[in-house]
MARRO-545684 format. One record per residue (C-alpha): residue number from 1; residue in three letters; x, y, z. Coordinates in pm, 1 decimal, decimal comma, padded with zeros to 6 digits. Layout:
BEGIN
[NUM "ala" [X Y Z]] ...
This chain:
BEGIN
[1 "unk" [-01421,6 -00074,7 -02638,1]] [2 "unk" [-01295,2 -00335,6 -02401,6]] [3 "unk" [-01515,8 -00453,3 -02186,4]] [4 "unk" [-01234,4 -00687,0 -01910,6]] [5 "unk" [-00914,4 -00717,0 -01885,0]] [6 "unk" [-00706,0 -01008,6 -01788,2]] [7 "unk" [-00428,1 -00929,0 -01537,0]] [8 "unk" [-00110,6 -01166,0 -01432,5]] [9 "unk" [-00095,1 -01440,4 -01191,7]] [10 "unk" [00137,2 -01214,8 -01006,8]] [11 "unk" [00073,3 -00824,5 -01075,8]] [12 "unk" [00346,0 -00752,4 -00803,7]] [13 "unk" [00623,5 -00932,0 -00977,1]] [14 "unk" [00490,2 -00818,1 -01292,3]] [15 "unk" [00563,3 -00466,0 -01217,8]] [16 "unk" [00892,7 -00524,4 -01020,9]] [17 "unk" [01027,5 -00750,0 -01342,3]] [18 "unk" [01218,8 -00424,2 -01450,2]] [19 "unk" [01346,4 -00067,8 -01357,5]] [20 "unk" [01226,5 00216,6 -01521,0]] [21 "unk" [01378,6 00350,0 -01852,2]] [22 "unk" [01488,6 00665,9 -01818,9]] [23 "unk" [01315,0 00818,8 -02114,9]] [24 "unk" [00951,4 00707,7 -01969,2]] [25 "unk" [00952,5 01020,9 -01685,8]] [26 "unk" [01043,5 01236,3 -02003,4]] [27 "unk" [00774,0 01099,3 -02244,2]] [28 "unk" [00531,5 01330,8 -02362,0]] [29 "unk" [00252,4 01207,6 -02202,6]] [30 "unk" [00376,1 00905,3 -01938,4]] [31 "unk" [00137,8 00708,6 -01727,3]] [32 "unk" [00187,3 00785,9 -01343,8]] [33 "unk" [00114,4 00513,8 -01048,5]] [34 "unk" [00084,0 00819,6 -00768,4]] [35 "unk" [00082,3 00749,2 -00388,0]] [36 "unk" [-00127,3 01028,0 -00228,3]] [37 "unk" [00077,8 00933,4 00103,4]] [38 "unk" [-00198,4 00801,6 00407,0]] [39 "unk" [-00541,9 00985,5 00304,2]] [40 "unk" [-00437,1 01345,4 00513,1]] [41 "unk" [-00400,4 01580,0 00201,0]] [42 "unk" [-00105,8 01765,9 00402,6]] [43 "unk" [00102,7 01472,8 00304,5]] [44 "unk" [00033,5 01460,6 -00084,5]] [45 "unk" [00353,4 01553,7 -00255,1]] [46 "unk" [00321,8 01812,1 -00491,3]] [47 "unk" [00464,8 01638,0 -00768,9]] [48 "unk" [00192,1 01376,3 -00704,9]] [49 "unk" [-00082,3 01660,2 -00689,0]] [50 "unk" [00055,0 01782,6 -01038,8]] [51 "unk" [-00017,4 01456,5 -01197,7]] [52 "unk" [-00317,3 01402,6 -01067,6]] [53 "unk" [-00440,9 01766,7 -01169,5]] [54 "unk" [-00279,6 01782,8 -01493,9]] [55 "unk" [-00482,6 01423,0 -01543,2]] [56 "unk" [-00752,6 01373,2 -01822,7]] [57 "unk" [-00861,7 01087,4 -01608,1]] [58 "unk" [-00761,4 00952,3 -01300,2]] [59 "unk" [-00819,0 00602,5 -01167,2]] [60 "unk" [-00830,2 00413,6 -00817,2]] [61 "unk" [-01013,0 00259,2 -00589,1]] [62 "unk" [-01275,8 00472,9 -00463,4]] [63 "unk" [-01181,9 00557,4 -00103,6]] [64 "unk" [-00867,9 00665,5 -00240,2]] [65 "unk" [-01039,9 00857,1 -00482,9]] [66 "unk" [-01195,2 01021,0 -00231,2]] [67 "unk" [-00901,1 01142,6 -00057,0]] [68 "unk" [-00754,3 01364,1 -00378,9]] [69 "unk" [-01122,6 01463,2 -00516,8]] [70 "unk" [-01028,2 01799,4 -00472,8]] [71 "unk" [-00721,5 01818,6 -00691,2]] [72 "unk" [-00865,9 01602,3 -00980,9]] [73 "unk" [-01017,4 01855,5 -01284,1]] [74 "unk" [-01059,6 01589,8 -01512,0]] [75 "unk" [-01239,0 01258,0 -01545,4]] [76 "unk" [-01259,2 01012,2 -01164,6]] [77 "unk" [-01293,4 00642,6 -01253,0]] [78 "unk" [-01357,1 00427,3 -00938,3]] [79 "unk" [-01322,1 00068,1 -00868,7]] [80 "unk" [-01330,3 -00161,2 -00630,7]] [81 "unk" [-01182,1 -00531,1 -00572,8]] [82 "unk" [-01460,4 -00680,6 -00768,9]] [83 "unk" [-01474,7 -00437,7 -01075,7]] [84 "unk" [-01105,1 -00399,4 -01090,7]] [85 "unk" [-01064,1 -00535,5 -01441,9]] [86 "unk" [-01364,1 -00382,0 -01609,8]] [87 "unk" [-01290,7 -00000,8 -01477,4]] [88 "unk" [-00958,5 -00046,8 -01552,1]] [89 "unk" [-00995,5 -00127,5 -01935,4]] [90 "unk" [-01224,0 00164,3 -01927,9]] [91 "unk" [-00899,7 00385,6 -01834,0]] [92 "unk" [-00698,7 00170,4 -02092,4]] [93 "unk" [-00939,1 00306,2 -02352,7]] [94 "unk" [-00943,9 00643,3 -02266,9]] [95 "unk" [-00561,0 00687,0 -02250,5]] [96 "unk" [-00555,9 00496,6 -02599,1]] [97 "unk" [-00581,6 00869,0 -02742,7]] [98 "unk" [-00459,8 01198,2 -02660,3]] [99 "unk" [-00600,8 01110,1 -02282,4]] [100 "unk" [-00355,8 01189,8 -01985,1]] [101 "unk" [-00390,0 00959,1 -01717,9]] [102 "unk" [-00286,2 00892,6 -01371,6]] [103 "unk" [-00333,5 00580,0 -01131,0]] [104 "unk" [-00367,9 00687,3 -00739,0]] [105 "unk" [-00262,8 00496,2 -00435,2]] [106 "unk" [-00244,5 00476,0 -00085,8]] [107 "unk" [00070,4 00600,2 00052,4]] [108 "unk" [00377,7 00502,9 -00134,0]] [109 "unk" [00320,9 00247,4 -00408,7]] [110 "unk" [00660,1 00080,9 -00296,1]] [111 "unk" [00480,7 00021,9 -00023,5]] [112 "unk" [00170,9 -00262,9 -00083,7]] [113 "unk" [00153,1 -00110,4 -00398,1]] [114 "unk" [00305,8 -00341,3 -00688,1]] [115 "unk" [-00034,1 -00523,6 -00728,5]] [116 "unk" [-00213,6 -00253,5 -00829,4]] [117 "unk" [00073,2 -00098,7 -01025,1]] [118 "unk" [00087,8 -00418,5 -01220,4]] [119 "unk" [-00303,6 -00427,4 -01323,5]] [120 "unk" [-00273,2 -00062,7 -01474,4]] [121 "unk" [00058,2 -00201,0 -01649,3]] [122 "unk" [-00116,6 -00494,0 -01776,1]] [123 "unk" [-00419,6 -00272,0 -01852,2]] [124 "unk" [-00270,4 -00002,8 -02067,6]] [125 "unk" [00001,6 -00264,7 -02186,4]] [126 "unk" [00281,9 -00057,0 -02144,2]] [127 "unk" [00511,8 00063,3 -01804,5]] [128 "unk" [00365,1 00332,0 -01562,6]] [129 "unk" [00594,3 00639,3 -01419,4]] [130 "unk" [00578,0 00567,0 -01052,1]] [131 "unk" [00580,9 00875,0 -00873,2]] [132 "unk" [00670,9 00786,1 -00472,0]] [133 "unk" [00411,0 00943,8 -00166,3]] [134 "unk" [00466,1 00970,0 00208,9]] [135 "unk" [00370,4 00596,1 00378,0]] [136 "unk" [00206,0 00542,3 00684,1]] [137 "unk" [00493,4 00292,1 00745,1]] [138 "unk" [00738,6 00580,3 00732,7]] [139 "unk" [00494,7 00780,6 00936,1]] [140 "unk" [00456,8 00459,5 01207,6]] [141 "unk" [00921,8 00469,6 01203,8]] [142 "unk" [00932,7 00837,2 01271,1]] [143 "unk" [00663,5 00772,1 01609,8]] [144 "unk" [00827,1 00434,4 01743,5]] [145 "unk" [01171,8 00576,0 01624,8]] [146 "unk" [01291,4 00279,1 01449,0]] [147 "unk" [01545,4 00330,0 01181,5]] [148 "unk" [01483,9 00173,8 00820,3]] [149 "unk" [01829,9 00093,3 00850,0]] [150 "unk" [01808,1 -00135,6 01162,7]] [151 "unk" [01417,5 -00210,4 01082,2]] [152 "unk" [01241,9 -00484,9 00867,7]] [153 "unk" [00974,7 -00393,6 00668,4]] [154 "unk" [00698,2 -00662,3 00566,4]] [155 "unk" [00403,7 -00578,9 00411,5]] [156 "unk" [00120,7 -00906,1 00448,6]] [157 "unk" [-00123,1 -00648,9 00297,8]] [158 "unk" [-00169,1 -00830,5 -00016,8]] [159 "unk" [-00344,5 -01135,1 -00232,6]] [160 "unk" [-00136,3 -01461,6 -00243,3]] [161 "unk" [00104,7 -01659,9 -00012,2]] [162 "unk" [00286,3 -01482,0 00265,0]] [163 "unk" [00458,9 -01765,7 00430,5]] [164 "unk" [00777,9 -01643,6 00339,2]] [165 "unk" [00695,9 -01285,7 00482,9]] [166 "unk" [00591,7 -01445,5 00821,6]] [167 "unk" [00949,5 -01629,1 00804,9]] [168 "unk" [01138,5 -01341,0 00809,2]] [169 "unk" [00976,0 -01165,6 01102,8]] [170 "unk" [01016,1 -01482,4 01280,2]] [171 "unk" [01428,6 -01478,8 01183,6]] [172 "unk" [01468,3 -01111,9 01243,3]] [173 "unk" [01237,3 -01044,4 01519,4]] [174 "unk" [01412,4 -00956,2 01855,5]] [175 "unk" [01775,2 -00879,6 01653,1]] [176 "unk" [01616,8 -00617,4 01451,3]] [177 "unk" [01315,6 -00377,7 01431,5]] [178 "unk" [00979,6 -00462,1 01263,1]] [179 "unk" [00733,0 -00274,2 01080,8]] [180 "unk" [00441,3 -00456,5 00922,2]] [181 "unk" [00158,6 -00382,8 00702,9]] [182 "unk" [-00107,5 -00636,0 00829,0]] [183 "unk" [-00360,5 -00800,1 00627,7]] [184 "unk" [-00740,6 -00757,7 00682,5]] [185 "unk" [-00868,8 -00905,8 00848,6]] [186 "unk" [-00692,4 -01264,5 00850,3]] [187 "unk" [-00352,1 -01141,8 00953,3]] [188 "unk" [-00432,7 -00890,2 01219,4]] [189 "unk" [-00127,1 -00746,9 01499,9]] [190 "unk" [-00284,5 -01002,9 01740,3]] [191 "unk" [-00187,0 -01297,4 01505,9]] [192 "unk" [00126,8 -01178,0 01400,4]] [193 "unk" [00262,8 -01148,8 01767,3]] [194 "unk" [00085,7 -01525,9 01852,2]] [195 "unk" [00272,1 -01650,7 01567,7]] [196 "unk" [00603,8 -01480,1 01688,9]] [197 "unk" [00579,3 -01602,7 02061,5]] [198 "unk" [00480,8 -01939,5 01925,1]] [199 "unk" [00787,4 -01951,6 01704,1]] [200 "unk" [01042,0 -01874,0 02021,6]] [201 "unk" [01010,6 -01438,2 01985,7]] [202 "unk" [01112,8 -01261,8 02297,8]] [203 "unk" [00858,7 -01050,4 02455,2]] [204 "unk" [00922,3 -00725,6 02300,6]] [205 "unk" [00744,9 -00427,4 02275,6]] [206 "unk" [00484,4 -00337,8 02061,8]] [207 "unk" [00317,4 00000,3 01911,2]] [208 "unk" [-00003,3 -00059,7 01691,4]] [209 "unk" [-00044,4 00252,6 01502,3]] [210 "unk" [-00411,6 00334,7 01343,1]] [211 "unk" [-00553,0 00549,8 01070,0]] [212 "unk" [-00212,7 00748,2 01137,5]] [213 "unk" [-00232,4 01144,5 01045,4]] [214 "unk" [-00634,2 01149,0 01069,3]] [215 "unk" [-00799,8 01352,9 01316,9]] [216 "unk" [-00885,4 00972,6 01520,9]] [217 "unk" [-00558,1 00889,8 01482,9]] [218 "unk" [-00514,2 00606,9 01738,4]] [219 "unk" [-00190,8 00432,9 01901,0]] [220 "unk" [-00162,8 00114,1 02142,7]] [221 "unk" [00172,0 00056,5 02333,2]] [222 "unk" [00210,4 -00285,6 02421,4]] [223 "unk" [00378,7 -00602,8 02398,2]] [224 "unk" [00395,7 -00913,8 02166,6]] [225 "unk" [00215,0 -01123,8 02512,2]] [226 "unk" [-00029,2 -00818,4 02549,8]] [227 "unk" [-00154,6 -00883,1 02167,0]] [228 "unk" [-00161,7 -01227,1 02169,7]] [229 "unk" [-00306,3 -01221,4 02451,9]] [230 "unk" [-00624,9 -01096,0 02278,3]] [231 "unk" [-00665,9 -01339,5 02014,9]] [232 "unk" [-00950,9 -01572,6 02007,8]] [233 "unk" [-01035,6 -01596,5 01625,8]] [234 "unk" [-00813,2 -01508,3 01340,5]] [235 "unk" [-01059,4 -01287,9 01171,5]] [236 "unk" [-01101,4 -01075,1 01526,8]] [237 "unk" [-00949,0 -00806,1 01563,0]] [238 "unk" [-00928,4 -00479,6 01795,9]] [239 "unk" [-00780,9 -00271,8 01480,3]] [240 "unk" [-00865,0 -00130,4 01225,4]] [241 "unk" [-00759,9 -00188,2 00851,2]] [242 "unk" [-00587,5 00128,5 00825,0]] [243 "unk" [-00301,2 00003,0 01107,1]] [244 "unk" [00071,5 -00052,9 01140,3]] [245 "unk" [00251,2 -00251,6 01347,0]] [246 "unk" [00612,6 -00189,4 01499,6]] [247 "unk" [00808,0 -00434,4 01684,2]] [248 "unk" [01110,0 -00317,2 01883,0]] [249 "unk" [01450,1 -00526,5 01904,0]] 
């Protein structure tokens, strides 16, 4: 049995290196990376609640977990940042056999999702059958009614630099729509808009989105000023870690 596993320097990249062949979805028995969409079990898809049922064992962190307990009928494993690499060599071994298995995440794994997808790759040592859910990010478009099309999408919800990320809402910010993922609890929507105004962004308006489809569902219309306006540490923060920010052009 293997006790660890050792995952890549960059699990994201790792999973993105390739696209799918198109005889994985038809294997016999594939490995799925499912996104549950954000936690509300009206927005599970129900091709992601058929892998997840038909599942010998499922895997994810636990809150996530949580959200689809009531569709799993086989085996839950649950992890969290700090036992990632043992729980998920315990799902490596038990899909070594005749196990199913399915990994879940948060909303749409194209969405903040390529980390995790990469450790279960790296796990199992062989490709997963990503299987797309409902995103709070397209949830927080449909509310502020910005367009993927004219929008920029930037997910800082992850491990590793995001220098590059901040660059691009500073170049596109005012010509074109944002939506961001924010990072707990370092890169929060007040720190995003400080760094914005600080970089020469006009004043535009803002929509924090929270815990979006829950029953305390929260949103905050304001501006880039009104955030930053808040900001007296980096790690302090009026939102939650379940939030989405949109910037309008």
């Amino acid at each position: 049995m293997t006790e660890s596993v050792d995952f890549p320097d960059d699990p994201g990249a790792f999973a993105s290196e390739a696209p799918e062949e198109t005889d994985r979805a038809e294997a016999s028995e594939p490995v799925y990376a499912v996104g549950i969409g954000p936690g509300n079990p009206e927005y599970l898809t129900r091709r992601g609640a058929r892998a997840i049922r038909e599942a010998d064992v499922v895997v994810g962190f636990e809150t996530v977990v949580g959200f689809v307990e009531d569709e799993i009928t086989g085996e839950a494993l649950t992890c969290g940042y700090e036992d990632e690499p043992e729980v998920l060599a315990a799902f490596a071994d038990r899909i070594e056999g005749d196990a199913s298995g399915t990994a879940v995440l948060m909303g749409d794994p194209n969405h903040s999702g390529y980390q995790f997808v990469g450790k279960v790759e790296s796990a199992i040592g062989r490709p997963v059958s990503v299987i797309p859910g409902i995103s709070s990010l397209q949830i927080a478009a449909s509310r502020a009614r910005t367009p993927m099309e004219d929008s920029t999408f930037v997910t800082l919800h992850k491990s590793g630099p995001i220098e590059a990320d901040l660059e691009r809402l500073q170049r596109d910010v005012g010509e074109r729509h944002l939506l961001v993922l924010p990072r707990p609890f370092d890169w929060m929507p007040e720190r995003i808009a400080h760094r914005l105004l600080e970089a020469g962004a006009p004043d535009c308006r803002a929509v924090v989105f929270e815990r979006l489809t829950h029953n305390d569902e929260t949103v905050t219309r304001t501006t880039l000023s009104g955030l930053a306006a808040d900001i007296d540490d980096r790690e302090e923060t009026a939102f939650s870690d379940l939030s989405v920010l949109a910037v309008r052009r």
